[in-house]
N, C-alpha and C positions, 0 to 999 in steps of 0.2 A: 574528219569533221573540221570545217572550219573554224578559226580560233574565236573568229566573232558567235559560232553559236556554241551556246553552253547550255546545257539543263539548269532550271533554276531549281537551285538547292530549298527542300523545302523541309524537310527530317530539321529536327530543332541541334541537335548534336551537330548533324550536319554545320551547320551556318553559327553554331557557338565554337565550330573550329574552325570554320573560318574567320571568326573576332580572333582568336587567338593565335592564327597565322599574320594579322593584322599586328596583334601586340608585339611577337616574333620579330616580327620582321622592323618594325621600327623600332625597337628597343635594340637591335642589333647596328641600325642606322645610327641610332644615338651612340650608342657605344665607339662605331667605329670610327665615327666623326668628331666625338670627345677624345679619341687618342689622336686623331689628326691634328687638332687646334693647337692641343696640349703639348704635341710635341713642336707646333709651331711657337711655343710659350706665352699662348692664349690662356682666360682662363672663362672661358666660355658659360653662361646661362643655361640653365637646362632647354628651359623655351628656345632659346638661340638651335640648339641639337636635334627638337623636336623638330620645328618647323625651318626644313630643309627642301630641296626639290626631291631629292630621290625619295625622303620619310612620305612624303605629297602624293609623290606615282606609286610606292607601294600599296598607301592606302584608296587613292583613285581606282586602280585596276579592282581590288579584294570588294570594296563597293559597287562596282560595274558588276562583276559576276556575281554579287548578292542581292544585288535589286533591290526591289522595295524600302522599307522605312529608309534602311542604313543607306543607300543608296541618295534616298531624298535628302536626309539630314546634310551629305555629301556637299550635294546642291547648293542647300542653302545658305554652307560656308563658302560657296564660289561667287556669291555677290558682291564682289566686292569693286571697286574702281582702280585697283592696286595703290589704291592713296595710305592703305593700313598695313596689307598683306604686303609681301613683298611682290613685286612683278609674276616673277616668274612660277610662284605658288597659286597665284587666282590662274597663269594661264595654265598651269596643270588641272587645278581643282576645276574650270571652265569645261574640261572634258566630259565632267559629271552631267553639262548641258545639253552634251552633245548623246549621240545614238550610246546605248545600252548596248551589251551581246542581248543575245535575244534564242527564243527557246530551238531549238531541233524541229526538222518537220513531226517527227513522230509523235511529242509531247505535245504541241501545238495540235495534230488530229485529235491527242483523248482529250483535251478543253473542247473542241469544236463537237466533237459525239455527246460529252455530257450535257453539252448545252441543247442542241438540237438534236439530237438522236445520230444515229447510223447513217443515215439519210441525207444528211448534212445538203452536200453536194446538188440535191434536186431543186434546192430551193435561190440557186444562182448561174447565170449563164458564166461565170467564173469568178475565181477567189484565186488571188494571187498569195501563194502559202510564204512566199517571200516578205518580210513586212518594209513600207515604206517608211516607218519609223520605230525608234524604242524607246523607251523614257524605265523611270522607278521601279511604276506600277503596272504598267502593259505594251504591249506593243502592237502597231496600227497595221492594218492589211487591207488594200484594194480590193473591191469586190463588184460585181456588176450582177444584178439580180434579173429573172427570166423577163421581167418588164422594159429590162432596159436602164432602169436608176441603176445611177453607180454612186458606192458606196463608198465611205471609209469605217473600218470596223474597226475597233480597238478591244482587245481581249487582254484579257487580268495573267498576269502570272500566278501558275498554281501557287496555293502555300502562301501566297504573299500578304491576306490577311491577315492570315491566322500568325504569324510570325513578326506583326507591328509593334507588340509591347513587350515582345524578350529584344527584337535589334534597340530599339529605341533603350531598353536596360542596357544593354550589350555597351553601345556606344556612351553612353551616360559613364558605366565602369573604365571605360578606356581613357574616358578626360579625366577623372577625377585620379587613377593611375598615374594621366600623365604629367599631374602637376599644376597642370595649367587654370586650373578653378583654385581660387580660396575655399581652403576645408570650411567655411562657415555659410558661404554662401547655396543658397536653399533655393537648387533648382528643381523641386519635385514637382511647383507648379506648371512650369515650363515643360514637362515631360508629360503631364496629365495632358492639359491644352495640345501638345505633337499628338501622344495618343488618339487625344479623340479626333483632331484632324484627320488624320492618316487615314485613320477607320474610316469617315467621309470620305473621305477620299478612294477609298476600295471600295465604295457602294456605288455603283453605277445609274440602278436605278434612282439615286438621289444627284446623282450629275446630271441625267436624263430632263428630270424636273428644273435642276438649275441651267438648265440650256433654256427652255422652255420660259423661266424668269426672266433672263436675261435679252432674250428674244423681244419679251414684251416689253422693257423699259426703254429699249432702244430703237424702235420701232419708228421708222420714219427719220431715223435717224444713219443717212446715206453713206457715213463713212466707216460702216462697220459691219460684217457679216456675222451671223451665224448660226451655223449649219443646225438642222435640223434632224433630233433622233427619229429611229423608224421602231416604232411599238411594238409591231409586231415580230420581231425579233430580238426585242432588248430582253438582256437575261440581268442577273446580280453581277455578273463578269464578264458578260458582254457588251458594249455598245457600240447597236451600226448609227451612223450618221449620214447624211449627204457629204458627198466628199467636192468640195467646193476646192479648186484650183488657185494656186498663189505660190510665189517663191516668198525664199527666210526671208526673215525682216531686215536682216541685215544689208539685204542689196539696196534699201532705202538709201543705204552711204552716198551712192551714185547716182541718184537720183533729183531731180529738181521739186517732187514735191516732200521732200525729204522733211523740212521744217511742219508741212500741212499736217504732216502723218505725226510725227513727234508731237506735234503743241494738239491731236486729236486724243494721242493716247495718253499726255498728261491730264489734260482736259475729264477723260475719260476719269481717272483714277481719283480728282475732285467729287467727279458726282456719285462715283459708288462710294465714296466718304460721307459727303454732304449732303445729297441728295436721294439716291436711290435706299441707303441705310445697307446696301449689298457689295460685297466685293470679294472678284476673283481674286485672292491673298498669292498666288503663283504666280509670279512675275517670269518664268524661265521664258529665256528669247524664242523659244520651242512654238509656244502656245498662242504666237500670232503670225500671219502669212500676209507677205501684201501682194495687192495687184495690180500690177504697174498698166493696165489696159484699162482698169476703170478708175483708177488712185481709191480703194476701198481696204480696209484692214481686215482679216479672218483672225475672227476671235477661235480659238479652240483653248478643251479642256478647263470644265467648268468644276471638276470637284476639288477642288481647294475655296470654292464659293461659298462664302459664308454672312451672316448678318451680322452690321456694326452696330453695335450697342451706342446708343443715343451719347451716355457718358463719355465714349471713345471718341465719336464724332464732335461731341464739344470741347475733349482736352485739347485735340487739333485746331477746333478753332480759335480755341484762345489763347493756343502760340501762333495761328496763321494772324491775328488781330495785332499781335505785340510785334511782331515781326514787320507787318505793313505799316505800325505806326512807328519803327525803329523807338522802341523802348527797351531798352535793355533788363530796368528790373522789371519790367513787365513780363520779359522775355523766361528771366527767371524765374518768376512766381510760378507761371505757366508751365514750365518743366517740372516744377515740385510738384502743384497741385497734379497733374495729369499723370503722375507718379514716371515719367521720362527718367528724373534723376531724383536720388534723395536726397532729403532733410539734412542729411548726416553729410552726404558729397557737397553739399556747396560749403555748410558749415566750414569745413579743413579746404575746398576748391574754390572758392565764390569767386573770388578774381580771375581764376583762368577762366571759369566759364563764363563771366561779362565779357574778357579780353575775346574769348572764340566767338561769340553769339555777335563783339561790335566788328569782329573782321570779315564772318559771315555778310551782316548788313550793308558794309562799306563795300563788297565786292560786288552784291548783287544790283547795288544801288550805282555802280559806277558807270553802266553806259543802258540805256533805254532795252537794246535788246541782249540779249543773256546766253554766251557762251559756253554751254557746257563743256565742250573740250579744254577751256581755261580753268587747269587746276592750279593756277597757281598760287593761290591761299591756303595748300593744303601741307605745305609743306609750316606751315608758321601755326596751323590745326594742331599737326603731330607734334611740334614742339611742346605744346602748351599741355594737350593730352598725358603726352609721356610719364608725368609726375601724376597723375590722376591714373594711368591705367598700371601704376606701380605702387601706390598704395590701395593692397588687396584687401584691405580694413572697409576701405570705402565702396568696394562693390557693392552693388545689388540690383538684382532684375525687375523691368517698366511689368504690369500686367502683361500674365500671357496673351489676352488676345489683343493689346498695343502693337507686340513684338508679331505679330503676323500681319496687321495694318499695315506697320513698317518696313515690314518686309517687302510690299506689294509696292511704296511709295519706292524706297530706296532702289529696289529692281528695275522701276521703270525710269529714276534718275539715271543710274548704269545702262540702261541703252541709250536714253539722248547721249550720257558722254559717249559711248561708242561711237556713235553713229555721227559727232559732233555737230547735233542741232543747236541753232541760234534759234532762239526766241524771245519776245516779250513777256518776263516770266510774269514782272508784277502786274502785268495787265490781265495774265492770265488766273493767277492767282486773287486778283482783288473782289469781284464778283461774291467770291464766295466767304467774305469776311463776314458776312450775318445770314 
């Protein structure tokens, strides 16, 4: 068998030892790396031991072959622009973006029998069993149906529902293990809010719908596809689509309409904030394809879709307001109110965070169009940060459903920096100040 396909572990025992070859193995990491420093006559952090490359790739690969939740959560710490993580931990953890192992042909025919019967095969002039991608929660497979549409299907890994809210415990026991959370800080609402995502997110037939949604707000709106489910063959774990043509978005790099495509998909991310009250919260560079023959973007993977609560869209706007008029305690209030940061963090931080919020302002305000590859503010961020992300008294988590908003804004900041888009941010931005 190829090392890339693996059966996905679905037996609950099963995949609670693989958490535990997880802990295994980076607790041995720690260790063997605490006697290295140590004998260099370091006296090293525990966090320093944890968040290593090789603790990074053990846990990368144990998440690859476990898919689902534990997989996603994976993901979601690869966001990052290396401005926080170290370099070479987002480019490990980056992997979790990229293709999944993915199932065996033989496990892949019993999903496709249960779904469709025995018969499967009569109802396409081919299905390629090989998939052209693999992600958390399923993996995508070409197909061309007896009429002639060609497809892209995406099918569910077995087990992978039913197994959202032991990983998501699973991983929960393994930070709190590892030190790395303040014993007081109370993230049970952040694991409720993952839950119920995720679960969304394994319902097909409810992606089905938010395709369908999405379809119609952006309708006539020529810089953006997307593909179209086929009814009659959508199951709870299947879904075929139109499989609409595009390379990664990342080949935008090279490209001249490079800035058009960028300042489209920020753009984009305002109005499922502000406008439409909907928004795909999965920013993975996965989930869009461009096409450099017509300059149009392929939206795919719509179930992390979800509706912004009115109150959500107005915290935002009333740090996008304080921010356009460079007020700083404006700036502030707006973080409190919108619950960003607490009462109790600026109390003992008030000053660094005016200090971060006027270096933010001065940078963005320093030339007309707006550099995202120019990080170089970030380094005078993490200074100021530092003594705030060290006193562990002052934690505490924005609303769960803030933190999936922001997930979506800060994902799609991370690719303009990748991709080093210039643009006019506050021109883009100002529109939507009321």
């Amino acid at each position: 068998m190829s090392d890339r396909f693996r059966p996905v572990p679905q037996a609950r025992l099963a995949r609670l030892a693989a958490f535990g070859q997880i802990a295994t193995g980076v607790a041995g990491g720690v260790l063997g790396e605490g006697l290295r420093r140590l004998a260099k006559g370091e006296r090293p952090q525990l966090s320093d031991l944890l968040l290593t490359p090789a603790n990074a790739m053990r846990v990368t690969e144990q998440l690859s072959r476990l898919r689902g939740a534990a997989m996603k959560l994976g993901q979601m710490l690869s966001l990052d622009a290396g401005d926080f993580l170290p370099p070479e931990l987002t480019a490990i953890l980056s992997q979790l973006r990229e293709n999944a192992h993915v199932m065996p042909v033989h496990q892949l025919n019993r999903v496709l029998i249960s779904a469709w019967g025995p018969d499967w095969r009569s109802r396409f002039a081919s299905f390629d069993m090989a998939p052209i991608a693999s992600a958390s929660i399923g993996q995508v497979h070409r197909a061309t149906l007896a009429s002639g549409r060609v497809l892209a299907v995406k099918v569910q890994y077995p087990g992978v529902a039913k197994s959202i809210d032991a990983d998501i415990d699973n991983v929960a026991t393994l930070l709190r293990m590892s030190g790395l959370l303040p014993t007081g800080l109370d993230i049970a609402p952040l694991l409720a809010e993952a839950k119920r995502q995720l679960h969304e997110e394994a319902e097909y037939l409810r992606e089905a719908h938010m395709m369908r949604r999405f379809a119609s707000v952006l309708q006539g709106d020529d810089r953006f596809i997307v593909p179209a489910p086929v009814d009659d063959l959508l199951r709870p774990n299947i879904l075929p689509m139109d499989f609409v043509a595009g390379s990664p978005i990342e080949t935008l790099e090279r490209s001249p309409q490079k800035n058009a495509a960028l300042g489209a998909l920020l753009e984009l991310v305002l109005r499922e904030l502000f406008d439409f009250g909907l928004m795909q919260t999965d920013p993975n560079f996965a989930n869009y394809r461009w096409q450099e023959d017509t300059g149009r973007i392929v939206l795919l993977d719509f179930g992390a879709a979800r509706p912004v609560a009115r109150e959500t869209a107005e915290a935002y706007r009333a740090l996008l307001r304080a921010g356009l008029a460079r007020d700083v305690p404006a700036i502030r209030q707006a973080l409190v109110s919108g619950g960003f940061l607490s009462a109790g963090l600026i109390a003992r931080h008030g000053a660094a965070v005016d200090q971060m919020a006027q270096i933010l302002l001065d940078h963005v305000a320093a030339r007309p169009v707006f550099a995202f590859a120019d990080r170089s503010f970030v380094a005078r961020l993490r200074a100021l940060a530092q003594p705030i992300g060290a006193d562990r008294a002052a934690w505490s988590l924005p609303p769960a459903a803030t933190l999936f908003v922001q997930r979506k804004i800060s994902g799609t900041a991370l690719l303009a920096v990748r991709m080093g888009a210039e643009l006019p941010l506050l021109d883009l931005l100002d529109p939507f100040r009321t």
